[in-house]
Steps between C-alpha positions, in 0.01 A plus 500: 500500500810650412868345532831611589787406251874569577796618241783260536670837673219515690557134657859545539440820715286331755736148508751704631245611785426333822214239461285743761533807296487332154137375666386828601544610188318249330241498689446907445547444117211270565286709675594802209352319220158383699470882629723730398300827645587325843842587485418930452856670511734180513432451127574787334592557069887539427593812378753517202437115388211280449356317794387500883692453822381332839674574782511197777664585762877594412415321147387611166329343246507668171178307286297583235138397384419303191097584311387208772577698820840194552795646642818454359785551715791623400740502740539544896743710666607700848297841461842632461623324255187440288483836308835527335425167316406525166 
């Protein structure tokens, strides 16, 4: 079964979230790497840079895959916010 790791950025972004949100979006992350087809449009491939984005909500996760399907998170941001880190 696959597992979810987290950059330190990564767990910095979602301590600074409110416990429900940060829960949410743990839980999706969870559901991604057990069945990522599930998610259809919400997971989508990054244009200009290496990696995926989830959206949750007003939240989005920009992750990666490693050769064992685990997702490696690399940080979490507003959606409007999000793209203009590099």
């Amino acid at each position: 079964m696959p597992d979810v790791y987290y950059s330190p950025q990564a767990r910095r972004d979602l301590k600074r979230l409110e416990q429900k949100v940060t829960n949410r979006i743990r839980s999706k992350l969870r559901q991604a790497a057990d069945e990522p087809a599930s998610f259809g449009k919400n997971i989508e491939r990054l244009t200009g840079r290496r990696g995926f984005r989830l959206r949750v909500a007003d939240w989005r996760v920009i992750f990666d895959w490693d050769a064992e399907r685990n997702i490696i998170v690399h940080g979490v941001m507003a959606r409007d916010k999000v793209y203009k880190r590099r």
